[in-house]
VEXDREN-2710 file (C-alpha; in Angstrom, 1 decimal):
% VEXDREN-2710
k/r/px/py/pz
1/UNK/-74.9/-12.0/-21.4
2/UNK/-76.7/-10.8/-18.6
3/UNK/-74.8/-12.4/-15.6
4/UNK/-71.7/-11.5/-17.8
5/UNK/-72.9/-7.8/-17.3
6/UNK/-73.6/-8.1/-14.0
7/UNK/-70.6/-9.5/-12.9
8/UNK/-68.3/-7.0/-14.8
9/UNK/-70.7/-4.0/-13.1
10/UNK/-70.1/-6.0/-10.0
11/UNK/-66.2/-5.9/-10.4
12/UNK/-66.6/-2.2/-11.4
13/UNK/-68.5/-1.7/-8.1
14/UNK/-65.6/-3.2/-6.7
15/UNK/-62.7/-1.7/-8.3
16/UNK/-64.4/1.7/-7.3
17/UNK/-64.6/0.9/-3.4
18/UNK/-61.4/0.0/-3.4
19/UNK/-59.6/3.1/-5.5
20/UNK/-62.0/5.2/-2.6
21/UNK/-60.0/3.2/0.0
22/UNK/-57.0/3.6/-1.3
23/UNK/-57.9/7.2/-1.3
24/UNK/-58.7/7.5/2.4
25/UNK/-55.5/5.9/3.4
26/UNK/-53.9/8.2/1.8
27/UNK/-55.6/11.0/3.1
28/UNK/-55.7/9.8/6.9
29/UNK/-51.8/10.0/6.3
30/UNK/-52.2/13.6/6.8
31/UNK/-54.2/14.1/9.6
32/UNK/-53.8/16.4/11.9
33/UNK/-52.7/15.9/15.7
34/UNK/-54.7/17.3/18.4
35/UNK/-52.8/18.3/20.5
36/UNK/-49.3/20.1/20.9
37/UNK/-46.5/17.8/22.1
38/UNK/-44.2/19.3/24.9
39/UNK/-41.6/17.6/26.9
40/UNK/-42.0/16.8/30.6
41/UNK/-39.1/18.6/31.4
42/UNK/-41.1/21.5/30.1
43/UNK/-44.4/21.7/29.8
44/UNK/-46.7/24.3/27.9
45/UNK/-48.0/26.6/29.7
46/UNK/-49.6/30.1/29.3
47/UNK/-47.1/32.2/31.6
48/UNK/-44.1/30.8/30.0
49/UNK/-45.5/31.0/26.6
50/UNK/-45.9/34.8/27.3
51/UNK/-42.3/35.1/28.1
52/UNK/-41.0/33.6/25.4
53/UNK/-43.0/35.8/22.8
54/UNK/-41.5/38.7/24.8
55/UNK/-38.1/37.6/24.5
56/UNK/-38.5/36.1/20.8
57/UNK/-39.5/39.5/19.5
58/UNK/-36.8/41.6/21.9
59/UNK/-34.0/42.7/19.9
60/UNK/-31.9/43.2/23.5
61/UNK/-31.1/39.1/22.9
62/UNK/-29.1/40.3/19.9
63/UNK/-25.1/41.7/21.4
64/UNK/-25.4/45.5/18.9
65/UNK/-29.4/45.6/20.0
66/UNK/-30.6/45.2/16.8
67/UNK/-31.7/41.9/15.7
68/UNK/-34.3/39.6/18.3
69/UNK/-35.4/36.0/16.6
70/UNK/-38.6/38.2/15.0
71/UNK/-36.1/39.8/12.6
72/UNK/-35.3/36.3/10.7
73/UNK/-38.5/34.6/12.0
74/UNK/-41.0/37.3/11.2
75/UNK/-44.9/36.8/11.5
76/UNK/-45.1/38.5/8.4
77/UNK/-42.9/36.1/6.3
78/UNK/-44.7/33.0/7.9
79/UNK/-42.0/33.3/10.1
80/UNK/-39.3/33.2/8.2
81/UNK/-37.5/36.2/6.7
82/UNK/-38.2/36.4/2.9
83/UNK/-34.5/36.4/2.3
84/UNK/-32.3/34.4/-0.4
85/UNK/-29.3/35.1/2.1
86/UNK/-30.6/36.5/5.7
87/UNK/-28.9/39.4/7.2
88/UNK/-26.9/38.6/10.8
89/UNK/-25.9/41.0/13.5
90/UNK/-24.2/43.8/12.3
91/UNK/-25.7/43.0/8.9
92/UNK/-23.1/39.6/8.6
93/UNK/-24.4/37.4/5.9
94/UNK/-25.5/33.9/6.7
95/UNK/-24.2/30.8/4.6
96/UNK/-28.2/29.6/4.4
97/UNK/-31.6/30.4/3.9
98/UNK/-33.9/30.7/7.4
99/UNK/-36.3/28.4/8.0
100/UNK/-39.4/28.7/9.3
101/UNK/-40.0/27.8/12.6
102/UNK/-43.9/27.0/12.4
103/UNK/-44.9/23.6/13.4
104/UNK/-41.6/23.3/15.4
105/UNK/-43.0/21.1/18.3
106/UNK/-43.1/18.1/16.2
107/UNK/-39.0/18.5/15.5
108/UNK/-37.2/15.9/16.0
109/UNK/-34.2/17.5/14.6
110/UNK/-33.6/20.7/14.1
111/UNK/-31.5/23.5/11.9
112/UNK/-31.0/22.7/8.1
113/UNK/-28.2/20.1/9.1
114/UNK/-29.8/19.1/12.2
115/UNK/-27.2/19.9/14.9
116/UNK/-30.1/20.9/17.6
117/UNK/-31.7/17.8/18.9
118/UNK/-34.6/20.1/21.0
119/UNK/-35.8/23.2/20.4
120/UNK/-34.6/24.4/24.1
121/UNK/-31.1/23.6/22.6
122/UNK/-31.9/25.1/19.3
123/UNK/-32.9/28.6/20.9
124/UNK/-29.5/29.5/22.6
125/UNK/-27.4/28.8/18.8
126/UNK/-28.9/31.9/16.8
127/UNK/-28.4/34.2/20.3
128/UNK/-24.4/32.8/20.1
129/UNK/-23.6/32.5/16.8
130/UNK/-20.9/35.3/15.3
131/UNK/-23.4/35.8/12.1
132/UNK/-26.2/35.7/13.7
133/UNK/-27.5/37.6/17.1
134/UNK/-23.4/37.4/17.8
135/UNK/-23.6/37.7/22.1
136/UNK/-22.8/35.6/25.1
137/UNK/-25.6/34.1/27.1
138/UNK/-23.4/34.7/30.7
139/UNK/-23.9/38.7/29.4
140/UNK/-27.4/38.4/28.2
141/UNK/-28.5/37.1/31.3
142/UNK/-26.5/39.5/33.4
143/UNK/-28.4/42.4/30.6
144/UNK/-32.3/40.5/31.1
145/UNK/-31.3/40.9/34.7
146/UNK/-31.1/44.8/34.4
147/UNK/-34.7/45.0/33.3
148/UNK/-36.9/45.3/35.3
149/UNK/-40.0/44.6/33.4
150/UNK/-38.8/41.1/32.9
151/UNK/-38.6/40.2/37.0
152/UNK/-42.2/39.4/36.9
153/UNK/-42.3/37.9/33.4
154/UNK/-39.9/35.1/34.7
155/UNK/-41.8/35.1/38.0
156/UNK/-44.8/34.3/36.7
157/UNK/-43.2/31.6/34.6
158/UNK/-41.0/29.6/37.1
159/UNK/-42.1/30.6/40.8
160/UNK/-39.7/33.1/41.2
161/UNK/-37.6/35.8/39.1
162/UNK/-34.4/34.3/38.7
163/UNK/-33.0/34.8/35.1
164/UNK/-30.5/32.2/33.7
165/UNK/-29.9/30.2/30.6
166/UNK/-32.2/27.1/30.7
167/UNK/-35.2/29.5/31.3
168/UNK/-34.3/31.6/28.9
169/UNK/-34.1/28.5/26.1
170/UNK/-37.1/26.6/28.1
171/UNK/-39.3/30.1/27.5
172/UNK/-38.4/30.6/23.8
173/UNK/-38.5/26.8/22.7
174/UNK/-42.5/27.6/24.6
175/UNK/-43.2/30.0/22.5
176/UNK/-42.2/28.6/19.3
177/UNK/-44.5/25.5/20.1
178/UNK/-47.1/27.3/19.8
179/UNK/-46.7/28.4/16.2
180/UNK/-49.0/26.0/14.6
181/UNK/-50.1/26.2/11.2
182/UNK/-53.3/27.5/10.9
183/UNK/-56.3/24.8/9.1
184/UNK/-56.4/24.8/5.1
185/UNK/-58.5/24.2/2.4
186/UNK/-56.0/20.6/2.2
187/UNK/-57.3/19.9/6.2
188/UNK/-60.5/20.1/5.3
189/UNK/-60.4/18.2/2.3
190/UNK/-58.7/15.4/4.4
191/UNK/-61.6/15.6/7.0
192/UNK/-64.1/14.8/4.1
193/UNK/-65.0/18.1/2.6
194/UNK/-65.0/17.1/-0.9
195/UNK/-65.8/20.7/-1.9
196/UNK/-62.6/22.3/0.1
197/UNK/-59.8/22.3/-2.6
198/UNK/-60.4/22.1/-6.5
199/UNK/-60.4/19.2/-8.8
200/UNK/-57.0/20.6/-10.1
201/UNK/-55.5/20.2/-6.5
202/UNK/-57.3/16.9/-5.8
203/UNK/-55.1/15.7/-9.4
204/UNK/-51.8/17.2/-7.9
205/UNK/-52.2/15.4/-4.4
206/UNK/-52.7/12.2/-6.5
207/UNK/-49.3/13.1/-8.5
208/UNK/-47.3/14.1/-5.1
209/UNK/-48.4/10.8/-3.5
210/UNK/-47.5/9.0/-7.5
211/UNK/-45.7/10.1/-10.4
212/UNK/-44.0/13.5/-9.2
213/UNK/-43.1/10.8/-5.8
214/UNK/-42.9/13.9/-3.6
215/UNK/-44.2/11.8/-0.5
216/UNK/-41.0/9.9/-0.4
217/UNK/-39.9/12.4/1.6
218/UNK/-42.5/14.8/2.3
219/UNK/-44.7/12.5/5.3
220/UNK/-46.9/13.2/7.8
221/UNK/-49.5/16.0/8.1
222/UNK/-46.2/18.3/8.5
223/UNK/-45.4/17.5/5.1
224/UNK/-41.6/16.2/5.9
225/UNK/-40.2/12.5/6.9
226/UNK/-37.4/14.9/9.4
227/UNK/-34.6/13.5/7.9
228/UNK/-31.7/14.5/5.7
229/UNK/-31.3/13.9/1.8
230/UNK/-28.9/15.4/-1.1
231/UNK/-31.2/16.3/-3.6
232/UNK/-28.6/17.1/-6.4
233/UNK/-27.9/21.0/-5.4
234/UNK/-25.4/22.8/-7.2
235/UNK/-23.8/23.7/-3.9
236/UNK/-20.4/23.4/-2.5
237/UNK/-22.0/23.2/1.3
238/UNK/-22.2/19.5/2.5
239/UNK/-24.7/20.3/5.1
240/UNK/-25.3/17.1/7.3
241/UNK/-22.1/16.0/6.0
242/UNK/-20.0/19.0/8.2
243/UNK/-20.8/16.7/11.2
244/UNK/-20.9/13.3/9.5
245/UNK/-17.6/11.1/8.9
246/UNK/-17.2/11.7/5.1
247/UNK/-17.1/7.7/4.9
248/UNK/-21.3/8.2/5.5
249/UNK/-21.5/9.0/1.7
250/UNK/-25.0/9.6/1.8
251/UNK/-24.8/12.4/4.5
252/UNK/-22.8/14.4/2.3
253/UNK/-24.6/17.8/1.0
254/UNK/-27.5/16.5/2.9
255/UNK/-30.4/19.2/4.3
256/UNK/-33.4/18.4/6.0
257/UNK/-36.7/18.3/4.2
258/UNK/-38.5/21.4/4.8
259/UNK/-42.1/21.2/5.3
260/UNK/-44.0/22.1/2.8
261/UNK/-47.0/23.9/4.6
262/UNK/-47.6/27.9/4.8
263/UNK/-45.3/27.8/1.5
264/UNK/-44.1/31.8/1.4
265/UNK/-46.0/32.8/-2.5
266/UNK/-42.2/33.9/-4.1
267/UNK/-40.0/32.0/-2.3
268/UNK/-36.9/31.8/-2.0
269/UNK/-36.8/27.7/-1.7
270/UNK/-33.9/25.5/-0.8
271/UNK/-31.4/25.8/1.4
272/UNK/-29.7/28.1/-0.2
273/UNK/-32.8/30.0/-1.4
274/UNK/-31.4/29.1/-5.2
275/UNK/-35.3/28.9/-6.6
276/UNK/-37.9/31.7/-6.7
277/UNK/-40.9/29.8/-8.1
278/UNK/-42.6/26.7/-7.2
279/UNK/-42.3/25.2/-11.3
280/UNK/-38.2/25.7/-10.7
281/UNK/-38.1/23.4/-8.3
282/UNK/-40.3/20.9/-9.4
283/UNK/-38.2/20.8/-12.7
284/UNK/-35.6/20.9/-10.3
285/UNK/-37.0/17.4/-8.9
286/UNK/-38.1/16.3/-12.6
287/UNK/-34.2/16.2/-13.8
288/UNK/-33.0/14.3/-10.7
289/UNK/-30.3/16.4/-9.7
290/UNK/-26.7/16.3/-10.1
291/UNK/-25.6/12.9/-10.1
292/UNK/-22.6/11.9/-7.3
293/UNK/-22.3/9.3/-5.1
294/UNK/-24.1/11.2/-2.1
295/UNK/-27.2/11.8/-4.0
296/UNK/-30.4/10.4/-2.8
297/UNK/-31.8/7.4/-3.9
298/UNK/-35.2/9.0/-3.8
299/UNK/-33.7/11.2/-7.2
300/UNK/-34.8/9.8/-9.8
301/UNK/-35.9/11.7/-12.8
302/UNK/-39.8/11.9/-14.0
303/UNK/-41.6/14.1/-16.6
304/UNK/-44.7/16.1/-16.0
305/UNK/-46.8/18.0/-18.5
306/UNK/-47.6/21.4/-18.2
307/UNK/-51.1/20.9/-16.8
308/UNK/-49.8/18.3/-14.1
309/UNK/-47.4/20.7/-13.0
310/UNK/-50.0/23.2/-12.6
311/UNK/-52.1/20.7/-10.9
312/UNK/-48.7/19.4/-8.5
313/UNK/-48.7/23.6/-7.6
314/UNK/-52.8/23.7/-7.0
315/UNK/-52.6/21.0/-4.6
316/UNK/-49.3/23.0/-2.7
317/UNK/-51.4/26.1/-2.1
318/UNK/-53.5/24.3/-0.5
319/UNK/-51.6/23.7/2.1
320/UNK/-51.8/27.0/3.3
321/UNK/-53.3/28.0/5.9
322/UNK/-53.0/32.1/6.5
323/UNK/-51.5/33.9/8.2
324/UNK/-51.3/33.7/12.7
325/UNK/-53.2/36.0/14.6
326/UNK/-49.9/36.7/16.9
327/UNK/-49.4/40.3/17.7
328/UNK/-45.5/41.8/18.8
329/UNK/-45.9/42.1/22.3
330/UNK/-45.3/45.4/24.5
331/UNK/-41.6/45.0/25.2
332/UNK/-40.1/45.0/29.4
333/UNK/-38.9/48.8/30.1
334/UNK/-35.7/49.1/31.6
END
């Protein structure tokens, strides 16, 4: 009876380890990087990251003068906007929600249907687009170039003050890199703070990486695998699929996964800003979606209790790591 004992404590021993191992891998998953990627072709750097604040929160970019990047990506909506349907120039809606643009450097794709491949490329499409800023990058050059507070700005940036396109994108797509969540209570946890988020959370990160399968598609410390899925929105756009053959089924009402750090409190969520609360859209996720052939085959209906989807919504806050400390700068005089 003894050794019977002993060996079943031994394989309870055991059993523990290994769930704590399983637990760590799961956890190093979401580490952090340490440092900022940037490509060669630009690299960070402090001058060009202050010129690309200035001209990020300059509402001069924008053809009527009134909307800069700031006004959808706002430091106060963890740079986003807060909007179901944002407002373009001249107060033209826009068919989908804004994303945020924190944690942009890591992009490997970029827009809700990916049609920016670089966030140097990605910069220039909200300054040209009709519903958006709604100008011509030939005329906002030719308007940057009539201020003179911005001569030494690009100066300072690129050896000399010449103003023209690629600088303007290189500067901006700078800046944006630099937007990096902030550490949470989640980071914390994952560097071994057992104390940092509450036994609640600890129960919903078990169900995201499990039952509720959330980590099918939300990877990485980022919280999203960069690709493109229909999740079963009742919505008539086809995202991806506006660029894909329509033969590529699967592309078809496809968005890219958001991440799922610096959630905004209220929403809106989606693409289309359809949900307002975090327990819509993990029923949303529960019933699977609306079933056609484009639908992803990471849709597949599950059923949570009450308390585990309070526990799923613990472990999502912590993700959240407050506000950035980044201040509007002083804008160029003319």
């Amino acid at each position: 009876m003894k050794i019977r004992s002993l060996v079943m404590l031994a394989c309870t021993v055991l059993s523990v380890h290994a769930s704590l191992a399983d637990d760590k891998i799961k956890r190093s998953d979401y580490h952090r990087p340490e440092a900022i990627p940037a490509p060669a072709s630009n690299p960070l750097t402090t001058e060009k990251t202050t010129l690309g604040k200035t001209l990020f929160f300059d509402a001069r970019l924008s053809r009527d003068k009134g909307m800069s990047c700031a006004t959808c990506h706002s430091p106060d909506h963890r740079w986003s906007d807060g909007r179901v349907v944002p407002l373009g120039s001249e107060e033209l809606e826009q068919p989908r929600r804004t994303p945020t643009v924190m944690n942009s450097a890591w992009l490997t794709a970029l827009m809700w249907d990916g049609r920016a491949n670089s966030l140097e490329a990605q910069a220039v499409l909200p300054i040209t687009t009709p519903h958006e800023m709604n100008y011509n990058m030939k005329q906002l050059v030719e308007r940057l170039g009539e201020i003179k507070g911005y001569q030494p700005l690009f100066e300072a940036a690129y050896g000399d003050a010449e103003i023209n396109t690629q600088r303007i994108a290189m500067a901006l797509a700078t800046f944006q890199r630099t937007l990096v969540s902030n550490i949470s209570s989640f980071d914390r946890w994952v560097e071994g703070d057992e104390q940092a988020i509450s036994t609640s959370a600890q129960r919903g990160f078990e169900l995201f990486n499990g039952k509720a399968q959330c980590a099918a598609c939300h990877k990485s410390w980022r919280f999203t695998d960069d690709s493109f899925h229909d999740i079963g929105l009742d919505s008539p756009d086809l995202g991806r699929g506006k660029a894909i053959p329509v033969e590529v089924t699967i592309m078809q009402h496809a968005f890219k996964t958001p991440t799922l750090r610096d959630l905004p409190e209220n929403g809106p969520y989606m693409h289309d800003g359809s949900m307002t609360d975090l327990e819509a859209v993990i029923k949303h996720y529960e019933d699977g979606g609306i079933e056609r052939p484009s639908l992803s085959k990471e849709m597949k209906p599950f059923e949570l209790t009450e308390q585990q989807r309070a526990d799923l919504i613990a472990f999502l806050k912590t993700l959240d790591g407050g506000p950035l400390a980044v201040e509007p700068p002083a804008l160029p005089k003319e």
